[in-house]
Structures are given as C-alpha cells and as structure tokens.
C-alpha positions in Angstrom: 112.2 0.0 159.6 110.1 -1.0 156.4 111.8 -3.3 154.3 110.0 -4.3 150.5 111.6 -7.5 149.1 111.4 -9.2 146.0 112.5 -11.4 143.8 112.7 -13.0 140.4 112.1 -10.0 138.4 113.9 -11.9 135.3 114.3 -8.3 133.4 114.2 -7.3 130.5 112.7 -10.8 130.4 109.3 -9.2 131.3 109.5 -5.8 129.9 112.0 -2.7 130.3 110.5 -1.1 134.0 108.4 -2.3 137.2 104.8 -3.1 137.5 103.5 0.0 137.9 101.3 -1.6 140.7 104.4 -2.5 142.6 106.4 0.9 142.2 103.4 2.7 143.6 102.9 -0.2 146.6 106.2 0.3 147.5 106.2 3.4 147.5 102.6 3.8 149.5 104.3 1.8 152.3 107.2 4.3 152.4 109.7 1.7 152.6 113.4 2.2 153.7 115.6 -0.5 152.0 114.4 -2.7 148.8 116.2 -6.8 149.1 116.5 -8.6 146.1 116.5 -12.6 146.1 117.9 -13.1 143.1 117.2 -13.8 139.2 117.4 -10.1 138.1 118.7 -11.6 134.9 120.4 -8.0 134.3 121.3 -4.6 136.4 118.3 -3.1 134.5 116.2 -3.1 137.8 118.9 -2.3 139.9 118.3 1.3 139.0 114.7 0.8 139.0 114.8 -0.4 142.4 116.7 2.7 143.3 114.7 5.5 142.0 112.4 4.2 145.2 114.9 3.1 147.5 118.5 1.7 148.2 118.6 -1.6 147.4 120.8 -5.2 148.3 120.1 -8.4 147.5 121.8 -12.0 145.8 122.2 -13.1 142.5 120.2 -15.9 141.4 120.8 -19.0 139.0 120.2 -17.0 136.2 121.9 -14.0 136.4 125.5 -13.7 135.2 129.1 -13.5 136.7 128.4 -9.4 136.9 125.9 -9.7 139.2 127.4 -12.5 141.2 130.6 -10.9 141.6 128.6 -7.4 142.5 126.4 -9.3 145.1 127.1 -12.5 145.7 125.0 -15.8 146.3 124.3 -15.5 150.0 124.7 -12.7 152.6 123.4 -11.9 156.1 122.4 -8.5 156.6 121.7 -7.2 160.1 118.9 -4.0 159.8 117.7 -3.1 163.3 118.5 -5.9 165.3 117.6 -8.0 162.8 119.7 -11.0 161.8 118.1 -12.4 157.6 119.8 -14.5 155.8 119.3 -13.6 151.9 119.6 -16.2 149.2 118.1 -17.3 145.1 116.8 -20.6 147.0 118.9 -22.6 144.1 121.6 -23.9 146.4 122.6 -26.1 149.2 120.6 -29.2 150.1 117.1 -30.6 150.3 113.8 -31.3 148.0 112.1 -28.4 147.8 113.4 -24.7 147.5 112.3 -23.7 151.0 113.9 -26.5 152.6 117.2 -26.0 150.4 116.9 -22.3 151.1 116.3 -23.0 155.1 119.5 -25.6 155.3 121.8 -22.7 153.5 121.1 -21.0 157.0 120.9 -23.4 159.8 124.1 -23.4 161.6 123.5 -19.3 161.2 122.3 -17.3 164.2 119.6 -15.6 161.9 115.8 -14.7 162.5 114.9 -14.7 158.9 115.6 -16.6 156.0 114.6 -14.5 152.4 114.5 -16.4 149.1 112.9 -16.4 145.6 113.9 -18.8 142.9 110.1 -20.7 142.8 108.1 -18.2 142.0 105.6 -19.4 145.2 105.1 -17.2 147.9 105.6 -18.1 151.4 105.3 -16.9 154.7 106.2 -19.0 157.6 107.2 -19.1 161.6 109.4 -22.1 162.4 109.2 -23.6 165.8 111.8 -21.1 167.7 110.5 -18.0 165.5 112.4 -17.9 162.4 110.9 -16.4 159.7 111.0 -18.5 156.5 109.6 -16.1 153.6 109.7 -16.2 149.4 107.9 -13.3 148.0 106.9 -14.8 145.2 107.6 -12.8 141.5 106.0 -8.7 141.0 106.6 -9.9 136.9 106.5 -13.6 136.7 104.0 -15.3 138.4 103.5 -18.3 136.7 101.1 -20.5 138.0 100.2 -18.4 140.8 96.7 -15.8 140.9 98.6 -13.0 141.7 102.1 -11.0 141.5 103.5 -10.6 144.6 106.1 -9.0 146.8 106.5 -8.7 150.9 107.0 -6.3 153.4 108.5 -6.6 156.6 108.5 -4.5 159.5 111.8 -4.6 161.5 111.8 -2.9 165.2 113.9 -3.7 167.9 115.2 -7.2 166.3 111.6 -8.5 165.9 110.2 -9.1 162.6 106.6 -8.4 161.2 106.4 -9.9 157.3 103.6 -9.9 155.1 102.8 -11.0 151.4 101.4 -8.6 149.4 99.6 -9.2 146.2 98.4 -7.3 142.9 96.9 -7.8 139.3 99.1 -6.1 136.3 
C-alpha cells in the first residue's frame, strides 16, 4: 500500500489548487490513500486531495471548529498492519514539535508517528523501530530549499517512508 502524506497546505492561504509538481508526484507514485497532518486552513483541498485519492488526516492549530469536528486532532489509523499515529504536532508536551508530537503517542502501541505543524521535514527510526516522520509543507516552505511531501510504503505491518522534494 502507497500512502502520500502531507501537511500544512494553509489553503487558499497559498493559492486556490495544488502544486502542480505535487499532483503529478502523487499521482506518478500511484498512491492509495492521501494523510493530512493538519493546518488545511479550509476544506478547499479536501476535494483537491480527492480528485487523486481518498483522503484522512487531523486538523491543525489553524483550521477551524469545521474541520476539527470533521477530523479531529489525533487519530490512529491501522492500513495493512500498520499501526500510525496522525497528529498537527501543536499539542501535548515537550520543546520541540517532534518531541511534542512523539509524547502525544507514547503509551500508544503504534509504529509511526505523522505530524506537520513546523514546516521541517523529518524522517526518523527511533531505537525499537518507530517511525517519527513530518513531511514538511508542498506550499509553504518557509525557510526550507525545497517543498516537500512523503511517501510511505506499507506491506505486511512494516513501513518504508521517504521524503520527497520539488521546486514550484
């Protein structure tokens, strides 16, 4: 199972559709499900999402009580075996946002944890396997080089994740 994830997308913020770039990436890599972590900032890209897959995902810290009530602020989904623990990054406990995002899901039995909410992408094993991954922002990158977005690979309960990256 191919999973595209993102995050951030702060629309119409950042214009009225996608990247281009990251429609067409996502849809070269054929994916299955889209997860979003949060800060849509309106249900414009739910849609948007759709046209290339079925989405999920969290509201964020800026989107309103429409979005939170339609998706909530955290949420384990289980896709082939595959325990991830979705959340903005905004919430619970700790310094930095993967830390916060990390403690949100440690008395969880989950292999993943997905969040946005910095803008920074990440991709990390903890000790034990967990996957620790932001995606970064396909709209916003602030100070980063690059837009961003992920893809993991699900089979069996193990996960493959990697960042990808494009220029606008």
């Amino acid at each position: 199972m191919r999973i595209g994830v993102v995050s951030d997308t702060h629309l119409p913020r950042f214009g009225r559709t996608l990247p281009p770039p990251l429609v067409a990436a996502l849809r070269e890599a054929d994916v299955h499900l889209i997860l979003h972590l949060g800060d849509w900032t309106d249900a414009l890209a739910i849609p948007l999402l759709e046209a290339v897959a079925p989405v999920d995902g969290v509201a964020g810290n800026n989107d309103g009580a429409d979005l939170v009530a339609r998706l909530g602020r955290r949420k384990i989904v289980e896709l082939d075996g595959a325990r991830m623990g979705l959340t903005h990054g905004d919430l619970g406990i700790g310094p930095s946002t993967p830390e916060r995002a990390v403690r949100t899901f440690e008395a969880d039995d989950v292999s993943a944890v997905l969040f946005g909410h910095s803008h920074i992408p990440l991709l990390e094993r903890l000790p034990g396997g967990r996957v620790v991954l932001n995606p970064g922002s396909p709209t916003d990158k602030r100070r980063q080089r690059r837009y961003s977005w992920a893809l993991l690979e699900i089979a069996d309960g193990a996960i493959e994740a990697e960042l990808r990256f494009f220029d606008r």
